[in-house]
N, CA, C and O atoms as a DFTB+ gen file, in Angstrom:
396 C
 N C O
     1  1     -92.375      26.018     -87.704
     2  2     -92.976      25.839     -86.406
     3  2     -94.286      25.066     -86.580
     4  3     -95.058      25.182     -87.532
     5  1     -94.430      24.227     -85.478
     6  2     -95.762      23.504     -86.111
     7  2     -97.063      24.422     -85.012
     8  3     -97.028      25.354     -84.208
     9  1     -98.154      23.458     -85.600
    10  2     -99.291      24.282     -84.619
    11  2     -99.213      24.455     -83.399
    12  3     -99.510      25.588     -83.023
    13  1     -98.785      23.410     -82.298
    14  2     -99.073      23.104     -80.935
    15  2     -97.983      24.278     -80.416
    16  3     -98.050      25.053     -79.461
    17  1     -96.932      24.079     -81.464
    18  2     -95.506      25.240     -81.149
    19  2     -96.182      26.971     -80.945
    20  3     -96.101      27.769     -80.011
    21  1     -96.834      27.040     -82.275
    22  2     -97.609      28.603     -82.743
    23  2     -98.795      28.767     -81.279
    24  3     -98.894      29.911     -80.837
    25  1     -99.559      27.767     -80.649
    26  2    -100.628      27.749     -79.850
    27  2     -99.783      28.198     -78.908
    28  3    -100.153      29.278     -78.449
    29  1     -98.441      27.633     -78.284
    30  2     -98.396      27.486     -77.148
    31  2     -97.524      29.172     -77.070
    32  3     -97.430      29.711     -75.968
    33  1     -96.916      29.899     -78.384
    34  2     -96.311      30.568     -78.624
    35  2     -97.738      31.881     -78.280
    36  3     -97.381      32.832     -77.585
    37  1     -98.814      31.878     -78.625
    38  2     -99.938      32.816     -78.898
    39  2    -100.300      32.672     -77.133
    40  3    -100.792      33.738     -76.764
    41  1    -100.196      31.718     -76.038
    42  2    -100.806      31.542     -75.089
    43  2    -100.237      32.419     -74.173
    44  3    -100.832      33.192     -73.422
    45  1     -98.502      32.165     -74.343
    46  2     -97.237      33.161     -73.548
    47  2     -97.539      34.417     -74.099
    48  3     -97.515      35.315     -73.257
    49  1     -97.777      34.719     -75.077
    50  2     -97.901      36.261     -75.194
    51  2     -99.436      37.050     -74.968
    52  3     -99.787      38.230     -74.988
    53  1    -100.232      35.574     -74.715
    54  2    -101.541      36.318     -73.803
    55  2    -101.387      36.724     -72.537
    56  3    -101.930      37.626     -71.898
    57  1    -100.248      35.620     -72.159
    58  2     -99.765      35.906     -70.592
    59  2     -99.218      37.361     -70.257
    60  3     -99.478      38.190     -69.385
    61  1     -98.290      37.299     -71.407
    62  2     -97.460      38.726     -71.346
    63  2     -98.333      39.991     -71.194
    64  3     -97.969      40.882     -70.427
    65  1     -99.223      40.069     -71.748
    66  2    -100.496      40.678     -72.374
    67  2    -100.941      41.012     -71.191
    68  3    -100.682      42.153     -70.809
    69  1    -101.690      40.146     -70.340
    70  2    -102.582      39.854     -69.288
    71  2    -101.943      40.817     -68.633
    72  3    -102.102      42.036     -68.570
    73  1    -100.719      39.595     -67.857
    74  2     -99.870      40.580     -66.828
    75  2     -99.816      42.374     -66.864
    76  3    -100.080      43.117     -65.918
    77  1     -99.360      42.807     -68.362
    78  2     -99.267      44.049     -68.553
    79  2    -100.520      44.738     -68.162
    80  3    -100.342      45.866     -67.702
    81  1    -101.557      44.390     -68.225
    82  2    -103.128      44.883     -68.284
    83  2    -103.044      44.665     -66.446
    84  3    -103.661      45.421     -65.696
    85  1    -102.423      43.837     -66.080
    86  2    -102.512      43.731     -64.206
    87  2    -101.576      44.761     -63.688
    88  3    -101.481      45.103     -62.509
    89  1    -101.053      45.112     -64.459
    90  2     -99.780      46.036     -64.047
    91  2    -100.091      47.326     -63.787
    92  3     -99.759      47.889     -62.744
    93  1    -101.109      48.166     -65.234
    94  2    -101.413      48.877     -65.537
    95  2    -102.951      49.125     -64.339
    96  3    -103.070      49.855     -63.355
    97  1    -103.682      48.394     -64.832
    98  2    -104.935      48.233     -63.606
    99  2    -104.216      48.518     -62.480
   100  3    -104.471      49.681     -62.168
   101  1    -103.417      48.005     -61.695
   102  2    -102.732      48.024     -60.430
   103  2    -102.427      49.526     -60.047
   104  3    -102.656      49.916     -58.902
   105  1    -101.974      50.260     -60.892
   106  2    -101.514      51.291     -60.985
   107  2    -102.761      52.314     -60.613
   108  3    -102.783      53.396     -60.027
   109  1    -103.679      51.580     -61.149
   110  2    -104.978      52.883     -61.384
   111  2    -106.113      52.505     -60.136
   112  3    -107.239      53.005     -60.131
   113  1    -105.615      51.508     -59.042
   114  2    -105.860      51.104     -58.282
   115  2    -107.651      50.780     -57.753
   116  3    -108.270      51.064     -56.728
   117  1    -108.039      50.033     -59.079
   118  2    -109.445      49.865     -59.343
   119  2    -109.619      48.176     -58.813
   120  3    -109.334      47.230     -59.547
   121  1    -110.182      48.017     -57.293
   122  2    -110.494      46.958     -56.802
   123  2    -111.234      45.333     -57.715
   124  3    -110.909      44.146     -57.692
   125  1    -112.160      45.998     -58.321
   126  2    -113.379      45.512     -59.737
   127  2    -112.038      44.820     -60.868
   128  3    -111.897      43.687     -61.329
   129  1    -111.193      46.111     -61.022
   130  2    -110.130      45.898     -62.555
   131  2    -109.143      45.094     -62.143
   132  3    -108.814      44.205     -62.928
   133  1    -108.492      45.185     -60.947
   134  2    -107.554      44.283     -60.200
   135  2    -107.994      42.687     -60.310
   136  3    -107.258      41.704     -60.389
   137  1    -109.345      42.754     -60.289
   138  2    -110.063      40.997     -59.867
   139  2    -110.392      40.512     -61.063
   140  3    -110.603      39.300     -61.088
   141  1    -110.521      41.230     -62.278
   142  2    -110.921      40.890     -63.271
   143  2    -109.591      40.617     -64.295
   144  3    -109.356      39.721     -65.105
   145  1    -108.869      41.771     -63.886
   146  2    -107.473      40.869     -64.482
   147  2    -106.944      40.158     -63.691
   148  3    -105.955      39.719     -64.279
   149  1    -106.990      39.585     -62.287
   150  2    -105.890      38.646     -62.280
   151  2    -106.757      37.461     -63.092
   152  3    -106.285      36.670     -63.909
   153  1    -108.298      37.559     -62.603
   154  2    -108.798      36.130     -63.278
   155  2    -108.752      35.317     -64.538
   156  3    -108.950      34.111     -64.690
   157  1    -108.265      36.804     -65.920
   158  2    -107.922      36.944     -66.978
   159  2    -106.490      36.116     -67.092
   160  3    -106.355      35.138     -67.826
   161  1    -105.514      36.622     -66.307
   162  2    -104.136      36.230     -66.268
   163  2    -104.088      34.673     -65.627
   164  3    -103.258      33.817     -65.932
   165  1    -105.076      34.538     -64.762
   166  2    -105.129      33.163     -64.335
   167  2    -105.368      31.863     -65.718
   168  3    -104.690      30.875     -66.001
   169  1    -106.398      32.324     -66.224
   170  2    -106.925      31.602     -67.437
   171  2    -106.372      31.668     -68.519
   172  3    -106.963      31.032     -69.391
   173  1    -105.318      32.267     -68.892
   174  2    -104.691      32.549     -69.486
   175  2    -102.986      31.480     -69.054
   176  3    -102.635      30.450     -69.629
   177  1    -102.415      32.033     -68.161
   178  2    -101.268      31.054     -67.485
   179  2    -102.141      29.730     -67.548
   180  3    -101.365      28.911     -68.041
   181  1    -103.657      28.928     -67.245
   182  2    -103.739      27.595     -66.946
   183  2    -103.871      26.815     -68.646
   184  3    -103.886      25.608     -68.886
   185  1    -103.940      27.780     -69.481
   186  2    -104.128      27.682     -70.720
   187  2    -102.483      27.364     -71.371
   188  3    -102.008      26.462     -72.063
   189  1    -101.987      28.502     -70.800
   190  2    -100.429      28.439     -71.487
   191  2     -99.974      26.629     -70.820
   192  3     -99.631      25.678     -71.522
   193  1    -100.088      26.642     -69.707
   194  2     -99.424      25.392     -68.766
   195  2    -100.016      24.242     -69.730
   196  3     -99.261      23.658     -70.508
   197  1    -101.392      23.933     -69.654
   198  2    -101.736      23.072     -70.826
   199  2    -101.138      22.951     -71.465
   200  3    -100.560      21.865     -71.424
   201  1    -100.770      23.861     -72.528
   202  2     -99.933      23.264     -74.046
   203  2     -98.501      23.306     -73.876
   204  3     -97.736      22.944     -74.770
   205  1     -98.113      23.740     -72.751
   206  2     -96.532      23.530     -72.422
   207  2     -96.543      22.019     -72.224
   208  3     -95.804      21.382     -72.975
   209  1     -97.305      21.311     -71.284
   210  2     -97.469      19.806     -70.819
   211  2     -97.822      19.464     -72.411
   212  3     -96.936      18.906     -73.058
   213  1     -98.782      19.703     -72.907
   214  2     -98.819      18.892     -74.337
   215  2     -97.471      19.212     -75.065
   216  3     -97.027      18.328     -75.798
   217  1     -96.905      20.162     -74.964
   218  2     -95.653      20.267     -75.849
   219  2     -94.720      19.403     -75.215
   220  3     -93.748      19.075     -75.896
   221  1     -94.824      18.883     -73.839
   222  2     -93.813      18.171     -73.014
   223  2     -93.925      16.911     -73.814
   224  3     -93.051      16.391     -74.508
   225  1     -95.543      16.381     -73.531
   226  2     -95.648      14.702     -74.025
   227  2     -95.330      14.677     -75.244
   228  3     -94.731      13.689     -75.671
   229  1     -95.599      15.572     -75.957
   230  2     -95.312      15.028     -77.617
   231  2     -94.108      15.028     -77.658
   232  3     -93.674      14.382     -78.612
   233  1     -92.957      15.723     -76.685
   234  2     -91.595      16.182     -77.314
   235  2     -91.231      14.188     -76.539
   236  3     -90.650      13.572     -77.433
   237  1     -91.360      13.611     -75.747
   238  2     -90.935      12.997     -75.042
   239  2     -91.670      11.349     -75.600
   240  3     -91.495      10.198     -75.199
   241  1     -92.334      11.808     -76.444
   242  2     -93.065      10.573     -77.198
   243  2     -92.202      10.831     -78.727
   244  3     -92.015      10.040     -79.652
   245  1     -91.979      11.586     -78.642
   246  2     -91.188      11.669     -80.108
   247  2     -89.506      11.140     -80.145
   248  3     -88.891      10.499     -80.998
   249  1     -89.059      11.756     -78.734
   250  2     -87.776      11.004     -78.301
   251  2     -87.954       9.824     -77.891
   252  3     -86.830       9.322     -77.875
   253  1     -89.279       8.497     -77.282
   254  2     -89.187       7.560     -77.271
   255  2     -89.340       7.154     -78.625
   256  3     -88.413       6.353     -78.743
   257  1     -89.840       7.193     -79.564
   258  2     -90.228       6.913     -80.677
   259  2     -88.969       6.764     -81.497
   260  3     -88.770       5.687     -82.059
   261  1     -87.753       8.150     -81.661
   262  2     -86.735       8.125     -82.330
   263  2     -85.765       6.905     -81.424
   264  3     -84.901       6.362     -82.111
   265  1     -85.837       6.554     -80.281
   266  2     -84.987       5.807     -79.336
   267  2     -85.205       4.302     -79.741
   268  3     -84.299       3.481     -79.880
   269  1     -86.939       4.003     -79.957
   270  2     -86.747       2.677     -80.356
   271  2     -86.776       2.507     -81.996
   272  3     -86.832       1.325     -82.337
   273  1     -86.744       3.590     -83.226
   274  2     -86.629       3.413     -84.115
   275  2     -84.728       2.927     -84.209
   276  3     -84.200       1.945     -84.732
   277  1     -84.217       3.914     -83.576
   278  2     -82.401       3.302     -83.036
   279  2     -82.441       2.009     -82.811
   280  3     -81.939       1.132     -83.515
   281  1     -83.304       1.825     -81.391
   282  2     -82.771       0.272     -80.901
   283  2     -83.278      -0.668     -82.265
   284  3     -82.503      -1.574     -82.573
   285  1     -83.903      -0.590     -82.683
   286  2     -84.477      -1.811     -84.061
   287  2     -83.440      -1.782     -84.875
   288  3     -82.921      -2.838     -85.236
   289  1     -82.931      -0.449     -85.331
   290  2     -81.861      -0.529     -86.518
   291  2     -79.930      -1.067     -85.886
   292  3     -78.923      -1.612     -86.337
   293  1     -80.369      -0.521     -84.780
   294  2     -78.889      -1.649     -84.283
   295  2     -79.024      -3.027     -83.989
   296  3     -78.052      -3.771     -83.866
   297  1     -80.452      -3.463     -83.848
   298  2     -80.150      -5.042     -83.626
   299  2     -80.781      -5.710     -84.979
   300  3     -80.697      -6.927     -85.148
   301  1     -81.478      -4.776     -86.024
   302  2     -81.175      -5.479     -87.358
   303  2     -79.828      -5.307     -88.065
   304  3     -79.457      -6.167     -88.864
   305  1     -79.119      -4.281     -87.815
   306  2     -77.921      -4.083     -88.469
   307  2     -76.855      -3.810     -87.347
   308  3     -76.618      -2.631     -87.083
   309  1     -76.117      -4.915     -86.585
   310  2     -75.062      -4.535     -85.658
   311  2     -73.777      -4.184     -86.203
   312  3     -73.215      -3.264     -85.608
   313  1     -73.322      -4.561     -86.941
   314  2     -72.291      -4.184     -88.038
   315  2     -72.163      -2.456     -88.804
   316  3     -71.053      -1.923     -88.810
   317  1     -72.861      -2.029     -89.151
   318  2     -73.042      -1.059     -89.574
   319  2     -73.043       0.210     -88.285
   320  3     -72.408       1.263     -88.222
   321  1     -74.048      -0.414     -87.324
   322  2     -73.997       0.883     -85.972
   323  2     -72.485       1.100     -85.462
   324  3     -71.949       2.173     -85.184
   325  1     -71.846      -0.412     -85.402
   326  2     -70.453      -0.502     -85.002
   327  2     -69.493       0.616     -86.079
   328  3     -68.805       1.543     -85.651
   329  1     -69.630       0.316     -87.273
   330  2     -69.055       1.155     -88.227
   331  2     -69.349       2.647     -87.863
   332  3     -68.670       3.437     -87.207
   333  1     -70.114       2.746     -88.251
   334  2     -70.760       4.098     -88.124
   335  2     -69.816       4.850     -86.161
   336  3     -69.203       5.885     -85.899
   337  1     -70.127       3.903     -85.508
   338  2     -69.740       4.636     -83.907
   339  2     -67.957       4.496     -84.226
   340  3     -67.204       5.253     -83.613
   341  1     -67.593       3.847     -84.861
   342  2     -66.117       4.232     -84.613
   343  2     -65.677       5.097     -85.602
   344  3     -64.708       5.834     -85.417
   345  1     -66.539       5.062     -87.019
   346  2     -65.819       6.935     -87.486
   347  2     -66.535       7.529     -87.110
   348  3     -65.959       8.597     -87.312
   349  1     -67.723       7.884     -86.528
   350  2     -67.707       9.252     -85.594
   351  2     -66.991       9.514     -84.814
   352  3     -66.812      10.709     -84.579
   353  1     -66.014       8.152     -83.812
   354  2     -64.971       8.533     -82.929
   355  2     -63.727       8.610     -83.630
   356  3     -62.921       9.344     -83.059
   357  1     -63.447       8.252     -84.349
   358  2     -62.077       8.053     -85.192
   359  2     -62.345      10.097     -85.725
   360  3     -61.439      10.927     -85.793
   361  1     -63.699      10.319     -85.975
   362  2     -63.364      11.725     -86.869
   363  2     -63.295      13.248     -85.778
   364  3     -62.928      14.417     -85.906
   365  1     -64.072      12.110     -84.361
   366  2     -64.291      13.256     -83.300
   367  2     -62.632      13.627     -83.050
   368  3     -62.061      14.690     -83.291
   369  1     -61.950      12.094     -82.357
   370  2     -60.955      12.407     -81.901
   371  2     -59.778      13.230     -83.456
   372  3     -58.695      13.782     -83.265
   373  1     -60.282      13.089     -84.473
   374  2     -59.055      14.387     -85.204
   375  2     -59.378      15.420     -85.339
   376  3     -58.442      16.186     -85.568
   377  1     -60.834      16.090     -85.290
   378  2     -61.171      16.861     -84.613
   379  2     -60.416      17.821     -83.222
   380  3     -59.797      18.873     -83.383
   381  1     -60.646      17.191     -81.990
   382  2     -59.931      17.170     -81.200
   383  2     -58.654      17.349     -81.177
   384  3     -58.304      18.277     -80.448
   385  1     -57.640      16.661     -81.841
   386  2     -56.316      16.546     -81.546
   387  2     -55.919      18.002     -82.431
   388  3     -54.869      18.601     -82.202
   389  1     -56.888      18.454     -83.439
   390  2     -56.282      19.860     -83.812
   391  2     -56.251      21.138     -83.139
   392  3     -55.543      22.111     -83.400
   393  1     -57.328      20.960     -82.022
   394  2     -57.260      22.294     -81.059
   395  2     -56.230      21.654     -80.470
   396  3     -55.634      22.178     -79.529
């Protein structure tokens, strides 16, 4: 798991955390404890949302990145991508024809 993964993993279980502490407060019906955890749980969820969006861009910069490392290697090597795409279909379809 890398860091941004472990951050964003530590942020959801502050959430989890939070909430439980709003749950519990709620229960014990303390006006003061009610306002202080939701504000907790607030900062906490705007924290988690952050590194979910950073986990978004990096995941989506990493799939453009692998997309044009593809497009370069099929138009330096068109021959080979061609090879390559018809035994993956040549091995899918015997695959297939055994179920």
């Amino acid at each position: 798991m890398n860091d941004a993964t472990e951050k964003l993993m530590d942020d959801l279980k502050a959430v989890a955390t939070d909430t439980r502490e709003l749950i519990s407060t709620t229960a014990e019906s303390s006006a003061s404890g009610i306002s202080g955890a939701l504000d907790k749980m607030r900062s906490a969820l705007a924290a988690a949302q952050a590194r979910l969006c950073d986990a978004q861009e990096a995941t989506v910069e990493r799939a453009r990145s692998a997309a044009r490392a593809t497009n370069d290697y099929v138009h330096q090597s068109p021959w080979l991508a061609i090879g390559g795409a018809v035994l993956a279909g040549v091995l899918a379809g015997i695959l297939l024809r055994r179920r």
